[in-house]
Backbone as CSV, one residue per row, in Angstrom:
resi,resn,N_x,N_y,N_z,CA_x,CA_y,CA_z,C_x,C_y,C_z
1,UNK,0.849,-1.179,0.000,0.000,0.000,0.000,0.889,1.234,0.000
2,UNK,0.492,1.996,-0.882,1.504,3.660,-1.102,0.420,4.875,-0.853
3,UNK,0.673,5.519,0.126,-0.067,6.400,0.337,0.692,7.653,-0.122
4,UNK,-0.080,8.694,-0.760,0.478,10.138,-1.674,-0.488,11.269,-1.338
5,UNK,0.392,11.954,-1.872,-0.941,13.359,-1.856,-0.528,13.610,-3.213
6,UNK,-0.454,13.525,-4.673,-0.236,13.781,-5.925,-1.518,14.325,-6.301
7,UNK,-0.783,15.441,-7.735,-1.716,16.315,-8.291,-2.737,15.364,-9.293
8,UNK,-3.703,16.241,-9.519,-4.510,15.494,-10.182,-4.033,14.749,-11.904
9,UNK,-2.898,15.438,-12.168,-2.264,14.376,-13.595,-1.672,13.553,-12.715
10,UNK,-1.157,13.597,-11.741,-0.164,12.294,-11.473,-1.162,11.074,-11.439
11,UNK,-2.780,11.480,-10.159,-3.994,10.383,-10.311,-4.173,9.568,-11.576
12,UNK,-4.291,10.852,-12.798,-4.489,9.891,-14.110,-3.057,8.925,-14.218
13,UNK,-1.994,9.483,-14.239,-0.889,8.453,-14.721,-1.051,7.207,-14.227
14,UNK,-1.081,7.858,-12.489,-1.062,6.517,-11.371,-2.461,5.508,-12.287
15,UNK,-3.806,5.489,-12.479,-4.765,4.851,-12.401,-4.565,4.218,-13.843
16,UNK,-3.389,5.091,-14.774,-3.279,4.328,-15.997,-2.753,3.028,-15.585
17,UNK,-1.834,3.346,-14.924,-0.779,2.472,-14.598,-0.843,0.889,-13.557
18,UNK,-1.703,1.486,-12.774,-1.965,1.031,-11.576,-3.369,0.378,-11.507
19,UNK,-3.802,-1.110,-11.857,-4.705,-1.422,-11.378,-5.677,-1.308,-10.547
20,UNK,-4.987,-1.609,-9.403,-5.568,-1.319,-7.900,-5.334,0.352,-7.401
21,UNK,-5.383,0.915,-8.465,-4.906,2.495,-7.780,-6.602,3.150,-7.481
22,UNK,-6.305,3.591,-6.032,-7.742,3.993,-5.201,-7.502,5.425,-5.045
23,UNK,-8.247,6.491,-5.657,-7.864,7.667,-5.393,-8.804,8.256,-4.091
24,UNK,-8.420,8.979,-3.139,-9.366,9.581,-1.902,-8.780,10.636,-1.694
25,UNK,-10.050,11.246,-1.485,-10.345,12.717,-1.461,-10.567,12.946,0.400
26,UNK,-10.164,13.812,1.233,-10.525,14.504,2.309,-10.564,15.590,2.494
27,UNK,-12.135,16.054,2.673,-12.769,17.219,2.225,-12.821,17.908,3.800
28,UNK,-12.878,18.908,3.877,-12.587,20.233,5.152,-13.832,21.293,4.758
29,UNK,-14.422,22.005,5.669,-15.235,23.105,5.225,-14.111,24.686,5.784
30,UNK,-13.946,25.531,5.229,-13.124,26.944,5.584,-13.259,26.975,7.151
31,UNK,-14.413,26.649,7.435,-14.295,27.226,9.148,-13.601,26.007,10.399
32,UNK,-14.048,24.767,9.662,-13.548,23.983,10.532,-11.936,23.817,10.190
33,UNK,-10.974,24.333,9.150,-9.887,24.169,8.939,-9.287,25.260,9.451
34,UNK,-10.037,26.722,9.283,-9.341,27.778,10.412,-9.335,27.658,11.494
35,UNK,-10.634,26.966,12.494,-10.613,26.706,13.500,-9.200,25.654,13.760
36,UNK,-8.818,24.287,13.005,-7.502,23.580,13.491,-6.646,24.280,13.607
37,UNK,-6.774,25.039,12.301,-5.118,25.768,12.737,-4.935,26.826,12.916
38,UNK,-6.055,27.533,13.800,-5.494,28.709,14.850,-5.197,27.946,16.008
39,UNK,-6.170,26.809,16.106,-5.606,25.843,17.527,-3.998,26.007,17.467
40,UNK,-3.750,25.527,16.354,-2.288,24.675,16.367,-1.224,26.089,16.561
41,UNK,-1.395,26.862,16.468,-0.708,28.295,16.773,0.652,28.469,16.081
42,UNK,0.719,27.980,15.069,2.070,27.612,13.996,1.882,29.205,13.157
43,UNK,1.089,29.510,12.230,0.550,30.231,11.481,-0.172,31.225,12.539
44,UNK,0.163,32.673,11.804,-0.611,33.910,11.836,-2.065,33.730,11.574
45,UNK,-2.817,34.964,11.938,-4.374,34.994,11.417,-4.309,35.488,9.859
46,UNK,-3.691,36.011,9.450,-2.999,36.357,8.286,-2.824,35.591,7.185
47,UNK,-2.044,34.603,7.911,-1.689,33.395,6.994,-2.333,32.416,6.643
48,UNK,-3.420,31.989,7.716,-4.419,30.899,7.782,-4.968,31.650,6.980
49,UNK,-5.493,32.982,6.915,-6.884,33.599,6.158,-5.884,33.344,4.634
50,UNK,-4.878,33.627,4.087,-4.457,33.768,3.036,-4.161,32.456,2.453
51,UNK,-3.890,31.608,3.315,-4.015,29.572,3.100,-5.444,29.507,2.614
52,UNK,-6.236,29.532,3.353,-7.552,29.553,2.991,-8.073,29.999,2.007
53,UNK,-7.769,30.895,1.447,-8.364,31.919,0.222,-7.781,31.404,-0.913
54,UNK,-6.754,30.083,-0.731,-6.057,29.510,-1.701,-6.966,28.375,-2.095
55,UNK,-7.175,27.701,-1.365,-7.906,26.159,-1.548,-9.344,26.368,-2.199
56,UNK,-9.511,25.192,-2.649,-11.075,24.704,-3.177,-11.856,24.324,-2.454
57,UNK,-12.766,25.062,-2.200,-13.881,23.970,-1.247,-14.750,23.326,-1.663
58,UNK,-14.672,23.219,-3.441,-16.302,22.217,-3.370,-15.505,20.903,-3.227
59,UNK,-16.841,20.181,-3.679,-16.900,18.503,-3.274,-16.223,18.037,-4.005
60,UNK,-15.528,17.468,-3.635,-14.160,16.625,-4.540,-15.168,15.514,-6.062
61,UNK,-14.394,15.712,-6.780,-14.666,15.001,-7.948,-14.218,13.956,-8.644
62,UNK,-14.069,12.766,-8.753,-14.094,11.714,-9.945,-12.408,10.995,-9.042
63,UNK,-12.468,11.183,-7.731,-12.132,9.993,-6.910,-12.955,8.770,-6.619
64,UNK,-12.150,8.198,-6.051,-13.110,6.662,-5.079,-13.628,6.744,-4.165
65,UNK,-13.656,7.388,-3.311,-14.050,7.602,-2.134,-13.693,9.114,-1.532
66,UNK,-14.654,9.919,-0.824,-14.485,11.603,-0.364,-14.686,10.847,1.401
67,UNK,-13.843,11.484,1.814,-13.650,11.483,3.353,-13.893,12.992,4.087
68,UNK,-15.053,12.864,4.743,-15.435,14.565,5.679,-14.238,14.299,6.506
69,UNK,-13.639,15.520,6.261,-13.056,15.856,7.738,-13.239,16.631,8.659
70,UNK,-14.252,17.146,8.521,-14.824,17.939,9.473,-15.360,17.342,10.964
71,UNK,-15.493,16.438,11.038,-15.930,15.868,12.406,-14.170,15.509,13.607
72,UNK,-14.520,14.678,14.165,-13.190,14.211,15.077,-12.299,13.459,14.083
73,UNK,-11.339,14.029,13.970,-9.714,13.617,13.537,-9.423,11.942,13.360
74,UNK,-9.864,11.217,14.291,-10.060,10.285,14.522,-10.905,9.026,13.944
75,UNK,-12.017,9.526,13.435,-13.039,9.160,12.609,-12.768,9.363,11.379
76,UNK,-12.127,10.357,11.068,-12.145,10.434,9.641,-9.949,9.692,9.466
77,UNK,-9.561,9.157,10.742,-8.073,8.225,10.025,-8.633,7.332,10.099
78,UNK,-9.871,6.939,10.917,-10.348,4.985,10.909,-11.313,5.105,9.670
79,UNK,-12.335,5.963,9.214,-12.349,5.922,7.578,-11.133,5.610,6.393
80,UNK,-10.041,6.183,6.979,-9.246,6.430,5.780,-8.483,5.218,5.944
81,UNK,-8.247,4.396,7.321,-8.022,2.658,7.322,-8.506,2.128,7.008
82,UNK,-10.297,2.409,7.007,-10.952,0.902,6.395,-10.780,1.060,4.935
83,UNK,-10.817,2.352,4.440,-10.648,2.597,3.052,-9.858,1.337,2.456
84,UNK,-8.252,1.980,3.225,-7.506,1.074,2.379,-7.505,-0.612,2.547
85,UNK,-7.813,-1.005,4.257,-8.178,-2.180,4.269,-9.199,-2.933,2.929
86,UNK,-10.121,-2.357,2.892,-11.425,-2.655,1.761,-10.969,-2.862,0.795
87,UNK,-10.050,-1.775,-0.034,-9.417,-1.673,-1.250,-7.910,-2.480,-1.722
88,UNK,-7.427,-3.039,-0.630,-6.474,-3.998,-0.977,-7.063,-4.793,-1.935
89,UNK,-6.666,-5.298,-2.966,-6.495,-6.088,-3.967,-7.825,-6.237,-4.675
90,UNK,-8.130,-5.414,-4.354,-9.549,-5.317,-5.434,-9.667,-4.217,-6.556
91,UNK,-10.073,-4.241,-7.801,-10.021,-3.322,-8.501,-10.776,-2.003,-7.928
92,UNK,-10.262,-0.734,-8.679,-11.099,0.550,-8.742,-12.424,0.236,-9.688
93,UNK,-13.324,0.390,-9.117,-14.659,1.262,-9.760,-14.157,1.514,-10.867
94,UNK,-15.357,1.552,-12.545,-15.057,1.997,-13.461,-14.595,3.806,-13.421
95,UNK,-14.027,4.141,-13.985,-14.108,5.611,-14.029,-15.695,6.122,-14.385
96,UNK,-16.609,7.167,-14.094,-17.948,7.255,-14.254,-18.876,6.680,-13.275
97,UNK,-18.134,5.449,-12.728,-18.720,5.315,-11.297,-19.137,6.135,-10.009
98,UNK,-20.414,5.721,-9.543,-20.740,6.949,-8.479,-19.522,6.477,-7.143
99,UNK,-19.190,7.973,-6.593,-17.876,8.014,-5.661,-18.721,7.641,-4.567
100,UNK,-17.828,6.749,-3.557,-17.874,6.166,-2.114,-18.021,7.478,-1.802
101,UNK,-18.940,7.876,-0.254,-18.653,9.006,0.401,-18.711,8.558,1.694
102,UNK,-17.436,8.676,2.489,-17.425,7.846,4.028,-17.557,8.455,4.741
């Protein structure tokens, strides 16, 4: 199992390439991601607001599975285990297939 964060051409290469290649998406809403990381006190208010104003927030598209992360941290890494548990050695969904949402 290889876990990545690759751009969306690398997904196509990988899924050319890659049989068993499972693409997942973990989706955040603006407030619950400013809220983590003013917690985390790394970043300015400045910087979070200007991080933020960078990203996409709609609903992820033409992966295998979209993971909320908006709830406990926790719930959404034991989603992202069973994910890959499930997906060991089984093919991906056709492309056009409706996406898992966990």
């Amino acid at each position: 199992t290889v876990v990545a964060d690759p751009s969306q051409t690398m997904i196509a290469i990988a899924r050319a390439r890659y049989r068993h290649c499972h693409a997942v998406a973990i989706s955040i809403d603006a407030a619950t991601m400013r809220q983590r990381l003013t917690a985390r006190g790394r970043e300015s208010q400045a910087d979070i607001e200007t991080r933020i104003a960078r990203l996409d927030f709609t609903a992820p598209l033409g992966y295998d599975a979209v993971i909320d992360n908006t709830g406990p941290l926790d719930d959404a890494a034991a989603r992202f285990r069973a994910i890959i548990a499930s997906s060991r050695n089984r093919d991906r969904p056709p492309i056009g297939a409706a996406n898992a949402v966990c």
